[in-house]
C-alpha positions as a printed NumPy array, in Angstrom:
array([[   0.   ,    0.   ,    0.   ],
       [   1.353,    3.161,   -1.348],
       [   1.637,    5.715,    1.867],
       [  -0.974,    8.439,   -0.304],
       [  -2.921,    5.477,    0.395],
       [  -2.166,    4.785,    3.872],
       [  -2.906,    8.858,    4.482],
       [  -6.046,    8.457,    2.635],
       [  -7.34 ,    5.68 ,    4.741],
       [  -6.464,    7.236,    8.216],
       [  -8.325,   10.671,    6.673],
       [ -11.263,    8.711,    6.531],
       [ -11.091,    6.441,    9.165],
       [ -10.605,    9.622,   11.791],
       [ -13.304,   11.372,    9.767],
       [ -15.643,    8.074,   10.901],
       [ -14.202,    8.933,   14.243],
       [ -14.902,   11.925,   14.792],
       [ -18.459,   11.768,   12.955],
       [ -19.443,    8.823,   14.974],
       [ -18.471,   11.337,   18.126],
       [ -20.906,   14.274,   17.325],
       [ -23.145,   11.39 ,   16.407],
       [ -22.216,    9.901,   19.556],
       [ -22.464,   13.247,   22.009],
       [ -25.61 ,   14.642,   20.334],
       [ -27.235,   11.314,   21.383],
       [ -26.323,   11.624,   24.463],
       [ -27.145,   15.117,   25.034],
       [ -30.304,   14.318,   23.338],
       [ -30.718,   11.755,   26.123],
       [ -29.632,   13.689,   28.86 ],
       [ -32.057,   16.855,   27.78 ],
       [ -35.251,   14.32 ,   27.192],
       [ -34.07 ,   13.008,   30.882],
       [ -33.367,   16.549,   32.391],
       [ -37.104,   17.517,   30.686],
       [ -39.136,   14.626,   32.024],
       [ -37.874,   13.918,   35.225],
       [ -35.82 ,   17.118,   36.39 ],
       [ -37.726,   19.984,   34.61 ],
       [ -41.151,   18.805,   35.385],
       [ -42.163,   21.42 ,   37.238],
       [ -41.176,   23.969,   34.877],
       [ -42.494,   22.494,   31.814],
       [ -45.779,   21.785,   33.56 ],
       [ -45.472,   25.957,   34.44 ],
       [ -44.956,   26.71 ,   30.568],
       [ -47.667,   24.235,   29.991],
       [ -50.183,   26.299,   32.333],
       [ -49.317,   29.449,   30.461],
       [ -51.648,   28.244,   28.145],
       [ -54.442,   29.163,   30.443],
       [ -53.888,   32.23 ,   31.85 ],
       [ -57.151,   34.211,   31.728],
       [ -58.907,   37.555,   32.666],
       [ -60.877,   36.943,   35.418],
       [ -63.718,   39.739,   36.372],
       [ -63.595,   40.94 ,   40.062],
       [ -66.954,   41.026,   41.747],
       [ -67.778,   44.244,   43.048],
       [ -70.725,   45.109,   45.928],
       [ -74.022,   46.393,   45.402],
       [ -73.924,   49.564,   48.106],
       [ -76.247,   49.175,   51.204],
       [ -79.587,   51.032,   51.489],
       [ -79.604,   52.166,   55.681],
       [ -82.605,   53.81 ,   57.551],
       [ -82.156,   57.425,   58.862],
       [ -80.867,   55.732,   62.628],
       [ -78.541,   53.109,   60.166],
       [ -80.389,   50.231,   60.266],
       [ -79.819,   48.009,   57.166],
       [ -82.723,   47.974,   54.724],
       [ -81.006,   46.123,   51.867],
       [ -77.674,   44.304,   51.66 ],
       [ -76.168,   41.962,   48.996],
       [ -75.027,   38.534,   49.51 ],
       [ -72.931,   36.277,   48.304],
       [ -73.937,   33.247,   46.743],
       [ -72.478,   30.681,   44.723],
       [ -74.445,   28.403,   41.665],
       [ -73.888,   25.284,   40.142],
       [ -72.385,   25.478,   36.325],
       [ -71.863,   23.3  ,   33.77 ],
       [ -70.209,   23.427,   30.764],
       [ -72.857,   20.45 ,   28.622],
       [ -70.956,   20.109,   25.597],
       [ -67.853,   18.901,   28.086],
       [ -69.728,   16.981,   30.669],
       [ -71.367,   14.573,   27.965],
       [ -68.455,   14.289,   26.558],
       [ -66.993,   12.927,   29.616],
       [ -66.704,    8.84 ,   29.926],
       [ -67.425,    9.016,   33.534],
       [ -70.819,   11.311,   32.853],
       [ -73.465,    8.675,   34.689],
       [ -71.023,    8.515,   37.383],
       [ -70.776,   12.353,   38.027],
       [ -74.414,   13.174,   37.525],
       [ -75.463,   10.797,   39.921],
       [ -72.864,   12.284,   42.706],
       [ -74.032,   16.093,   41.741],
       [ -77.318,   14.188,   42.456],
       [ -76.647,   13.176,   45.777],
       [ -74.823,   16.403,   46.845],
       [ -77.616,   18.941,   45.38 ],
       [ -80.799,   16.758,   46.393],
       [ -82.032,   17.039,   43.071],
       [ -83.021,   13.996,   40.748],
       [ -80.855,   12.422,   38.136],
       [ -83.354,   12.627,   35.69 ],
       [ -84.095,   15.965,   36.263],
       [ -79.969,   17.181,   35.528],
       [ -79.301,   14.343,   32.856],
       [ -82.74 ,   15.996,   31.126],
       [ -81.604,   19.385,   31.771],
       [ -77.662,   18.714,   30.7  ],
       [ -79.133,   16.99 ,   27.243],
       [ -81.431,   19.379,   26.311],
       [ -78.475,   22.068,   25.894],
       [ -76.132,   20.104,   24.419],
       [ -74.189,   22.805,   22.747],
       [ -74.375,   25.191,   25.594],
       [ -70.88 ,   26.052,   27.387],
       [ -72.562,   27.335,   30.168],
       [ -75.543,   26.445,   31.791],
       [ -77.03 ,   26.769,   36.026],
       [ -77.871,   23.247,   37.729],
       [ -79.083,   24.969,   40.779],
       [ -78.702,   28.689,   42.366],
       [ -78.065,   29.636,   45.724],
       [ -76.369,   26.134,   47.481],
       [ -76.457,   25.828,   50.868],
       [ -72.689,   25.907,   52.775],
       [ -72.717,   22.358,   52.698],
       [ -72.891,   21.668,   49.277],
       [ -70.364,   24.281,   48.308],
       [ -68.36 ,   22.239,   50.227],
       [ -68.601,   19.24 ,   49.027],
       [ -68.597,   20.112,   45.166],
       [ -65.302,   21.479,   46.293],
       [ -64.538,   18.67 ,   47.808],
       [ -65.072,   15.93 ,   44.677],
       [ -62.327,   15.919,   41.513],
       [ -64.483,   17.397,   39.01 ],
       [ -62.868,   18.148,   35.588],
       [ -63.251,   21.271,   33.802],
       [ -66.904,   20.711,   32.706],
       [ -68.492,   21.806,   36.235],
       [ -67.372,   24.568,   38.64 ],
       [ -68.854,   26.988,   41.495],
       [ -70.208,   30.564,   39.992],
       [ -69.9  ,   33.133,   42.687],
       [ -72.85 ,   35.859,   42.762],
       [ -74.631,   38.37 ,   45.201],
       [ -78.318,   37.847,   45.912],
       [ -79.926,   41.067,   47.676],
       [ -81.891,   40.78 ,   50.757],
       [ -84.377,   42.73 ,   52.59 ],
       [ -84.485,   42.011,   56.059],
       [ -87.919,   44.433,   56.964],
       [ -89.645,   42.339,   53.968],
       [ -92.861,   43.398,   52.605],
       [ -92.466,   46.333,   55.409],
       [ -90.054,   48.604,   53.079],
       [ -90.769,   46.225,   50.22 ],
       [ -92.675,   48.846,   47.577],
       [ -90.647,   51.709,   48.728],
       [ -87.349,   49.918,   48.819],
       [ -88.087,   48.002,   45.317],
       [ -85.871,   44.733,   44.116],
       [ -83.064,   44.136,   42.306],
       [ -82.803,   41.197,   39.003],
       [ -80.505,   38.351,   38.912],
       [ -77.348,   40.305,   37.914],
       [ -78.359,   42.755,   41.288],
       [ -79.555,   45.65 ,   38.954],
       [ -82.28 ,   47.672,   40.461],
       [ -85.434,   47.065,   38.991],
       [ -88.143,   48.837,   40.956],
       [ -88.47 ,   51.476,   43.499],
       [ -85.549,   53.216,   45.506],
       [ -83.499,   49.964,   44.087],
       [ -84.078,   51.299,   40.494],
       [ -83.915,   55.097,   41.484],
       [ -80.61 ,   55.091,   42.879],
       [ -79.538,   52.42 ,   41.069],
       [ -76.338,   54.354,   39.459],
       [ -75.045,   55.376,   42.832],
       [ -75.52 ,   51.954,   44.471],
       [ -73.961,   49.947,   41.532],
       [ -69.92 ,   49.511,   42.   ],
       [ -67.424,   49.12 ,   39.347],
       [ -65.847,   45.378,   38.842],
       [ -62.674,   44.715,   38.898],
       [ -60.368,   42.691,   36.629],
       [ -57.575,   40.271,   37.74 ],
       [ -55.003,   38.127,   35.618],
       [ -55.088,   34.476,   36.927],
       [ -53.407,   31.296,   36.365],
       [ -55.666,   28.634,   35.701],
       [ -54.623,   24.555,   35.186],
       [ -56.693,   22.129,   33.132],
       [ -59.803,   21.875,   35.055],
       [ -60.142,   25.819,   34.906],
       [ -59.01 ,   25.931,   38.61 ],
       [ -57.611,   29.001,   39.628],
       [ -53.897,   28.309,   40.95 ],
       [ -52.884,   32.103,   41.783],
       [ -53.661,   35.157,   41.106],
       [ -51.015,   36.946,   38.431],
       [ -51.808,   40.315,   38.524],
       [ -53.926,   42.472,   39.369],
       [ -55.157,   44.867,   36.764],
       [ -58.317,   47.116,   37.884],
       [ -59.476,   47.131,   41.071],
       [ -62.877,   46.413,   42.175],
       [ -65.236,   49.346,   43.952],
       [ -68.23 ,   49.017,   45.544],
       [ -70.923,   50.661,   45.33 ],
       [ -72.325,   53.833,   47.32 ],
       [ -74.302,   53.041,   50.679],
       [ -77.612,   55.096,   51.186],
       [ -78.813,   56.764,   54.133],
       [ -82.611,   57.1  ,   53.566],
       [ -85.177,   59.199,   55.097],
       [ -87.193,   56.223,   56.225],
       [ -87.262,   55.365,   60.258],
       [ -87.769,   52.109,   59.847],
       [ -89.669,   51.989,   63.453],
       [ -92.182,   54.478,   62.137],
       [ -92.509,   52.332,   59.385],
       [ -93.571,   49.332,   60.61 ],
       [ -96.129,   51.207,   63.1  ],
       [ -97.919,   52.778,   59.723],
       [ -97.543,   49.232,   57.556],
       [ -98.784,   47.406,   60.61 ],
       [-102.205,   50.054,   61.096],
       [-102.948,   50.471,   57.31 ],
       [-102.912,   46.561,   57.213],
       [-105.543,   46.516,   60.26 ],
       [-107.328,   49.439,   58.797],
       [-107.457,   47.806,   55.275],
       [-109.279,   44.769,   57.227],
       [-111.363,   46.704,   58.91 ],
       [-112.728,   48.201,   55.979],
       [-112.503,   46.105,   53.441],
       [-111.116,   48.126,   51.029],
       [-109.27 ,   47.231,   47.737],
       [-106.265,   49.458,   49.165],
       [-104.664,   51.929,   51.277],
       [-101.825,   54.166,   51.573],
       [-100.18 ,   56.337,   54.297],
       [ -97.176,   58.729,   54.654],
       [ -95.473,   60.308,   57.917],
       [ -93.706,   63.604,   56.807],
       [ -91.191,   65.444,   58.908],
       [ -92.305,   68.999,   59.155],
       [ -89.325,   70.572,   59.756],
       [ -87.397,   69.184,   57.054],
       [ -89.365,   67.295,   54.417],
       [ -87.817,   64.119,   54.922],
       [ -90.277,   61.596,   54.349],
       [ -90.229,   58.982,   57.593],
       [ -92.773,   56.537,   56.589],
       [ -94.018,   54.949,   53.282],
       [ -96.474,   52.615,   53.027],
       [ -98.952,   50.746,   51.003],
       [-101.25 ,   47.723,   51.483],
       [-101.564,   45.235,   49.468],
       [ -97.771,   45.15 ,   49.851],
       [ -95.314,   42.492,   48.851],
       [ -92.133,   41.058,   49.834],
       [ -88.92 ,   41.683,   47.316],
       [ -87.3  ,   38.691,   49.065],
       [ -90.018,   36.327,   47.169],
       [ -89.303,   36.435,   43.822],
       [ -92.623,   34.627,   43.021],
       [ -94.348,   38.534,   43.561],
       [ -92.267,   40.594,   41.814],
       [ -94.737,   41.948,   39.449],
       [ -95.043,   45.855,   38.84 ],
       [ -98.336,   45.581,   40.008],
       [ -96.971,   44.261,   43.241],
       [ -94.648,   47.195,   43.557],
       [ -96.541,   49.972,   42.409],
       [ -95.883,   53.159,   45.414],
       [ -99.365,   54.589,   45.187],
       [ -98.279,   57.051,   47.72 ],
       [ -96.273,   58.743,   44.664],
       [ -97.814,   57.052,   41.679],
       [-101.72 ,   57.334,   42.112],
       [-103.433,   60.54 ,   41.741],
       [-107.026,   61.025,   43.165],
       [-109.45 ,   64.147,   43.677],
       [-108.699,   65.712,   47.118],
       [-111.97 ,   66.343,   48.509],
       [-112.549,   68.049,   51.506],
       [-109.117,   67.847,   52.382],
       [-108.574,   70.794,   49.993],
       [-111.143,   73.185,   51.587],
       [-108.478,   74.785,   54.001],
       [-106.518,   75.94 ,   50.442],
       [-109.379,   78.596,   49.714],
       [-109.41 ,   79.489,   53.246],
       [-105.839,   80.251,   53.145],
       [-106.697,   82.282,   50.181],
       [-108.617,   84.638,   50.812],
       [-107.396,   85.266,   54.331],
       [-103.553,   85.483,   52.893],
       [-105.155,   88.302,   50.304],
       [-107.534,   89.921,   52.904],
       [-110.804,   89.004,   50.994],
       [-111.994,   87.875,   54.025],
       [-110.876,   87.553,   57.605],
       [-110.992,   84.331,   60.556],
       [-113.905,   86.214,   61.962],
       [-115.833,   87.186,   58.92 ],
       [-118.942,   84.965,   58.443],
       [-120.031,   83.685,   55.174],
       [-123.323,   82.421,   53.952],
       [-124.071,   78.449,   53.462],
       [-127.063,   78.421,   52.094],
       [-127.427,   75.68 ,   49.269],
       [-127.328,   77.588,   45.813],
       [-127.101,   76.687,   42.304],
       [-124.637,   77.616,   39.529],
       [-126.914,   76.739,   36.292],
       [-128.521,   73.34 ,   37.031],
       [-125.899,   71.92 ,   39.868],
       [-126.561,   72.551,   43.119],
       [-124.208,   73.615,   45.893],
       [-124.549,   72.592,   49.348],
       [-127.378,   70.113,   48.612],
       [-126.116,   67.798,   51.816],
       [-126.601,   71.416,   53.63 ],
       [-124.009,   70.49 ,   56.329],
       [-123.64 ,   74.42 ,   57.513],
       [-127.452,   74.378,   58.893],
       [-127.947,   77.267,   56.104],
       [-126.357,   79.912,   58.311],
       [-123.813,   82.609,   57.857],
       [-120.987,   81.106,   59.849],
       [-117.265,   81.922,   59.992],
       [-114.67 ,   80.082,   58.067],
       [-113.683,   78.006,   61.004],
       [-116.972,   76.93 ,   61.252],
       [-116.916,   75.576,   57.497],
       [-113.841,   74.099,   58.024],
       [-115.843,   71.908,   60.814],
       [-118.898,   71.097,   59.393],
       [-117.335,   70.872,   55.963],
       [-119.783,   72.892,   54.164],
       [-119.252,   73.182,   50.519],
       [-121.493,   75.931,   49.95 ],
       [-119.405,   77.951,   51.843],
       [-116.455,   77.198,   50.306],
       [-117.485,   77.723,   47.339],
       [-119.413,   81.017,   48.089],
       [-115.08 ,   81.779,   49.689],
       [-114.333,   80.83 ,   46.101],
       [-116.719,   82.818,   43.799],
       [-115.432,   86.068,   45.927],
       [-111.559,   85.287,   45.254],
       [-109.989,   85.873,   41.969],
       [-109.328,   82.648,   40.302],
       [-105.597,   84.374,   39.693],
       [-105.177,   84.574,   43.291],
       [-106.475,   80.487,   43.779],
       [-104.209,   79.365,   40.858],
       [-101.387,   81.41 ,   42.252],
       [-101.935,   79.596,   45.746],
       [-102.115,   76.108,   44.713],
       [ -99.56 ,   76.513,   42.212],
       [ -96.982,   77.895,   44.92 ],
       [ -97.453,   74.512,   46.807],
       [ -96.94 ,   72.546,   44.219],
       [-100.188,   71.335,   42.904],
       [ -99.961,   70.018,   39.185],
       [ -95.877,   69.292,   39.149],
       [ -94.08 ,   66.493,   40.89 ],
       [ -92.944,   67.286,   44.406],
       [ -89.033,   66.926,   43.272],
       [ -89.078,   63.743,   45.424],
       [ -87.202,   61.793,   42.775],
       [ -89.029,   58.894,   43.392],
       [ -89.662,   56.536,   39.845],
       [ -93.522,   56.407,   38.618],
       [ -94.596,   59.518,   40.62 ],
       [ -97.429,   61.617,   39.152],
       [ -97.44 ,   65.454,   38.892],
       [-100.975,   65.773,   39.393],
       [-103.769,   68.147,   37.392],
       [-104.827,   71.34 ,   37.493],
       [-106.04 ,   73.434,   34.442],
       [-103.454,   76.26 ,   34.832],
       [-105.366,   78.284,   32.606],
       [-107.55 ,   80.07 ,   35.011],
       [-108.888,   82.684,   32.796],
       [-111.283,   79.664,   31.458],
       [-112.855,   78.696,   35.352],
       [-116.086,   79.072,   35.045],
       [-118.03 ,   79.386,   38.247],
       [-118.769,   75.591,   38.927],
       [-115.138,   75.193,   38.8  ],
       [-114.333,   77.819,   40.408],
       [-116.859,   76.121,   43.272],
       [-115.73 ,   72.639,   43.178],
       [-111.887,   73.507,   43.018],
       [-112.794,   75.044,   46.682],
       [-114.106,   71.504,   48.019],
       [-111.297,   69.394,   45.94 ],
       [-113.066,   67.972,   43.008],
       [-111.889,   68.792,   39.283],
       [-108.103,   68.42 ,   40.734],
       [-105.835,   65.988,   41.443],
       [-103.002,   64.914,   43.753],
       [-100.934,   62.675,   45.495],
       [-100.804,   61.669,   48.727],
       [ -97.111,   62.822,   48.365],
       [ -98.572,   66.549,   47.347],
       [-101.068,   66.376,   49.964],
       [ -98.971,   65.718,   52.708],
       [ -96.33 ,   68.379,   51.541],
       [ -99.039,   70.999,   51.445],
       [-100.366,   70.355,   55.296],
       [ -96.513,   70.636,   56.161],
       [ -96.801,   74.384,   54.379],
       [ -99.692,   74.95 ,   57.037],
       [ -97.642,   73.087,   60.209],
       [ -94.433,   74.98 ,   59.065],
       [ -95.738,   78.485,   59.593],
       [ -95.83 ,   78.771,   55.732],
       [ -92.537,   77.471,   54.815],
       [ -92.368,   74.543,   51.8  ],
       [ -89.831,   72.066,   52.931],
       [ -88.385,   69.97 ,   49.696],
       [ -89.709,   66.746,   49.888],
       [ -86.844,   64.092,   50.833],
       [ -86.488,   60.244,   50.921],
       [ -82.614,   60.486,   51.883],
       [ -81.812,   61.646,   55.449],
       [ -80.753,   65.483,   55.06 ],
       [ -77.161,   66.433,   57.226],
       [ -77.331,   70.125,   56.988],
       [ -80.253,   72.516,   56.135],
       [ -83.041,   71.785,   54.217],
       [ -84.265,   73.58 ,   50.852],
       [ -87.303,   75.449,   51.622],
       [ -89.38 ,   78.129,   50.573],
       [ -91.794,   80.762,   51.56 ],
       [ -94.895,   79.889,   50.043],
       [ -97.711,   81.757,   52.931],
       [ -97.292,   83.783,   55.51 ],
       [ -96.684,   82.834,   58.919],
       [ -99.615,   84.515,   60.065],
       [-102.011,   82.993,   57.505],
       [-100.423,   79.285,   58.642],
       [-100.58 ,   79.888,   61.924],
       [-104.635,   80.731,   61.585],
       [-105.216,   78.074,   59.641],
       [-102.878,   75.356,   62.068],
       [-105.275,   76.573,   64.429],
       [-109.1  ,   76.382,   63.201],
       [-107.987,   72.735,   62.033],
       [-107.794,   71.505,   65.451],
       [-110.645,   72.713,   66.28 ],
       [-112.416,   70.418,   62.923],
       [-110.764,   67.409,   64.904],
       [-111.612,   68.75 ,   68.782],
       [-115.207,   69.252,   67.299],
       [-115.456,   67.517,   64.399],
       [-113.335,   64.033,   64.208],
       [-112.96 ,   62.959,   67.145],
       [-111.342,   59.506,   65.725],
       [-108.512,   61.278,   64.662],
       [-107.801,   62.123,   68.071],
       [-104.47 ,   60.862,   70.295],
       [-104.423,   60.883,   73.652],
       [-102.312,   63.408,   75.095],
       [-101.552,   65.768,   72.427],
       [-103.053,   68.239,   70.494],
       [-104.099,   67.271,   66.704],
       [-105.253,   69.289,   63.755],
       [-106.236,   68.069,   60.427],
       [-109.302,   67.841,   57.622],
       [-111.185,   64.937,   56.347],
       [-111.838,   63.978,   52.752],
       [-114.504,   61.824,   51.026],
       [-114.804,   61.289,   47.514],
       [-116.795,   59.819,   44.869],
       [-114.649,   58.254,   42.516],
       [-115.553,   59.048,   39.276],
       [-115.973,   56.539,   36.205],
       [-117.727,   57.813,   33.212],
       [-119.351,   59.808,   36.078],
       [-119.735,   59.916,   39.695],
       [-121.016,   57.122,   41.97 ],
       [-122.695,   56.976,   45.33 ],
       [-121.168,   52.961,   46.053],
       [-117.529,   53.593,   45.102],
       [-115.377,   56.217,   47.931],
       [-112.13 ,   57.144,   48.378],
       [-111.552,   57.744,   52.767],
       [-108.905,   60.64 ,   53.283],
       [-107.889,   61.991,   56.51 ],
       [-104.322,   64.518,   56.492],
       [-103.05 ,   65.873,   60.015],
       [-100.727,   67.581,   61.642],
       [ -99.214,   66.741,   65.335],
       [ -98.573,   68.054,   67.401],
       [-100.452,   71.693,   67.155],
       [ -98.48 ,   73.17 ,   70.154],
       [ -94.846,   72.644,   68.244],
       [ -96.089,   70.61 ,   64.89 ],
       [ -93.61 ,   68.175,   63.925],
       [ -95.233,   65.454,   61.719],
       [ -97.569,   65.184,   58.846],
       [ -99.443,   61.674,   58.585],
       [-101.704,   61.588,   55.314],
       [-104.224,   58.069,   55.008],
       [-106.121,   57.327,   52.094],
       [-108.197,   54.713,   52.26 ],
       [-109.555,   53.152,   48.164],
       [-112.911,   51.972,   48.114],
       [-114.461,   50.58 ,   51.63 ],
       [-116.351,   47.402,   51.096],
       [-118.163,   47.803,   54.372],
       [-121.305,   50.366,   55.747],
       [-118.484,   52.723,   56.528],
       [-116.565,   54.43 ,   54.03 ],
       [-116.149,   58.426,   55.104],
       [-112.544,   59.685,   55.515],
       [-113.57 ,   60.343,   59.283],
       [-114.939,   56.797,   59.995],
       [-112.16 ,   54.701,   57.937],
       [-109.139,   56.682,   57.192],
       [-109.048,   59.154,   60.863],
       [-108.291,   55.985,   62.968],
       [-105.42 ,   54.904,   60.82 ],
       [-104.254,   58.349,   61.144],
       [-104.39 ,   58.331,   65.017],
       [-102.535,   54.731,   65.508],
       [ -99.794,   55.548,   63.509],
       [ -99.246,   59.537,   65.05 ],
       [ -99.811,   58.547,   68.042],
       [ -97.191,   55.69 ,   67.901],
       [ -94.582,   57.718,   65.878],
       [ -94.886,   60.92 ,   68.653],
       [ -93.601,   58.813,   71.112],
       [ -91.092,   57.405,   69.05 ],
       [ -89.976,   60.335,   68.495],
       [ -89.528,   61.495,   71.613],
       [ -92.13 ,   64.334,   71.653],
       [ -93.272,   65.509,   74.73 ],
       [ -97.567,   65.393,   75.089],
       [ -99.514,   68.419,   75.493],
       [-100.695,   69.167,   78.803],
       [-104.147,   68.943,   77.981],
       [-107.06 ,   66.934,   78.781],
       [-108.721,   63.896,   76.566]])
């Protein structure tokens, strides 16, 4: 062998070498790495694997608190957690019988029922087996190795714990805590909070493993001090559900007003209903006829006229004024003749209720100088109160077209319309030596917006002849101890004209006379039984719930004698 041979030979042969040597080493470091990356770097690669499934997660934020004026809690939400599937997954699943039947067990519901359920959504990714699970079973689903088809869905449920008590002022909220009705849906912008967002890492069976960061904090929502003294509240809801009994009436409706600031202290309504049962939450259920429902005023508005003329010195307290029964064309005025047909002072009318007489008061006053009066408190607009659903009332602004008959019935309430709301509101003007107070149904920290609408010495004269129409006049209005002023109303309701069988029972006072410091207006919708005047079925209502909420309130009683 030549020796270009021999040099040719070892060139190869160490070329073999050396190939067989990377071949050799990158074995082995392929080796070592798929060693080092399934035994060593488990962890890690299991890490990289969950990477995969890191996800936005929302933060659940709070529903603010609704509180009474002494910050007692009138609504709070709750957590709660649901059942959720994912159907497309769970059927899917080779151990499906087996699962459903242990979901079965733990949620005391029937297999059938959740297989039926599951099957009939098969292409839903999301789907409620049961809301609202007791501590227990939230424990126990937690408990069981459940893959990535079923999990726990936290939400807040809000609760009412005065019930049907607060229920139609308070409203309700819907499943995603949203108010729907009343205050709830009012203030629903202010109570709602902002969710927050979190990055998390989730592994295979979509269970969170840690939080990542956090991107946008969550903020609750704004907690509510209303008005309401929840106290006074149940006292009225608790005597307009006797009162509705007693009478038989299709409905009733009350309202305590502070007089000094126009905060509103009581609410209520019967039929009521309970926000907590979700089985009654129908509008109709929820409707606040205090604010909603508008109704002719009666003889409740005869002290308006008064105020009148004795604010524009057509007449004085001690002027007398005919009640003879008269007609204006073919209606007669006065035909009940109340007044005895004598010339008797306003007072007087005020007691008896004589609608001749107010309406002879009327016919002497400039309709200007009415309008102007019931238009300064507030008759035909919404009282400002906010409140969802309420009615403005009517009046026919246009007083150059009264003719006479209206300018007679206006006097005793009928061809107008109000609110209990507005009714109440206006007695305060009288109780607050002519001051309007802004109607409020959120407790008031500094000074409350008010108005001169009459003047004190016109208020004060009227505050006092309407004690005297309950000292001499409606005497079931009276509570023991104090001194009480206030004016019946009843009203034929009219539908397609007026009728003798269908009433509406109003009574509006003011307690106590010596230092007033509550309004309490009762309307009482259609009495089923013999009795159905404002004095017979609405007065007594009145009394339970003023006397009750004086002493509540701390108010001293009159040194008098009952």
């Amino acid at each position: 062998m030549s020796k270009k041979q021999k040099n040719k030979n070892k060139f190869i042969r160490n070329r073999f070498l050396f190939l067989s040597l990377i071949l050799i080493t990158s074995l082995g470091l392929l080796l070592s790495r798929s060693f080092y990356l399934q035994y060593i770097e488990k962890d890690y690669l299991n890490t990289e694997g969950e990477k995969r499934h890191i996800k936005l997660e929302r933060i659940a934020s709070n529903r603010g608190n609704i509180y009474d004026r002494r910050s007692t809690l009138l609504a709070v939400s709750t957590p709660i957690y649901n059942v959720v599937v994912d159907p497309k997954k769970f059927i899917e699943s080779k151990i499906y019988s087996q699962q459903i039947q242990i979901l079965s067990e733990i949620l005391s519901m029937n297999v059938k029922g959740i297989d039926s359920a599951i099957k009939k959504r098969p292409n839903r990714r999301h789907l409620i087996i049961k809301k609202e699970i007791t501590d227990n079973q939230i424990e126990q689903i937690r408990s069981n190795k459940w893959r990535n088809y079923l999990y726990l869905e936290k939400s807040y449920k809000r609760f009412n714990p005065s019930g049907e008590v607060t229920g139609q002022f308070l409203g309700f909220t819907d499943l995603n805590d949203r108010g729907q009705e009343g205050l709830e849906y009012m203030l629903n912008d202010y109570l709602v909070g902002t969710d927050g967002i979190k990055k998390v890492l989730k592994d295979r069976k979509q269970n969170v493993v840690r939080d990542l960061e956090f991107l946008q904090a969550a903020k609750d929502g704004n907690d509510i001090y209303t008005s309401i003294d929840l106290r006074i509240q149940f006292i009225a809801h608790r005597a307009l559900s006797n009162g509705l009994k007693n009478s038989k009436a299709k409905a009733a409706s009350a309202i305590v007003l502070d007089i000094r600031t126009g905060e509103i202290l009581a609410m209520v309504n019967q039929p009521s209903a309970d926000p907590n049962d979700r089985s009654s939450r129908q509008a109709k259920y929820f409707k606040n006829r205090v604010v909603t429902d508008q109704f002719e005023p009666g003889s409740t508005f005869k002290p308006l006229i008064v105020a009148t003329g004795i604010e524009n010195k057509i007449f004085s307290s001690q002027d007398t004024i005919d009640t003879t029964p008269f007609y204006i064309g073919k209606k007669l005025i006065g035909e009940d003749n109340r007044c005895s047909s004598q010339k008797v002072t306003p007072e007087k009318i005020l007691v008896n209720s004589c609608n001749a007489g107010t309406a002879r008061m009327s016919l002497q006053t400039e309709s200007k100088l009415f309008s102007q009066m019931l238009n300064n408190l507030g008759i035909g607009r919404v009282t400002a109160s906010g409140f969802p659903g309420e009615a403005s009332g009517t009046l026919d602004g246009n007083y150059d077209r009264w003719r006479d008959i209206r300018r007679a019935s206006l006097s005793y309430g009928y061809g107008v319309d109000v609110t209990l709301l507005q009714l109440a509101s206006i007695y305060s003007v009288l109780a607050n030596e002519g001051i309007k107070n802004h109607v409020s149904i959120e407790r008031i920290e500094g000074e409350p917006v008010s108005e001169r609408v009459l003047s004190e010495e016109t208020a004060k004269k009227l505050l006092l002849m309407l004690e005297q129409v309950v000292e001499n006049g409606v005497r079931r209005a009276k509570v023991n101890g104090y001194r009480i002023g206030g004016k019946t109303g009843t009203v034929q309701i009219y539908s397609s004209g007026y009728s003798n069988k269908s009433h509406n029972g109003i009574f509006v006072g003011i307690a106590p006379i010596s230092e007033p410091r509550i309004v309490t207006a009762v309307i009482v919708n259609e009495p089923g039984g013999d009795q159905f005047y404002g004095g017979q079925v609405a007065a007594p209502i009145f009394s339970s719930i003023t006397s009750a909420s004086l002493r509540i309130l701390g108010i001293a009683p009159d040194k008098v004698n009952n």
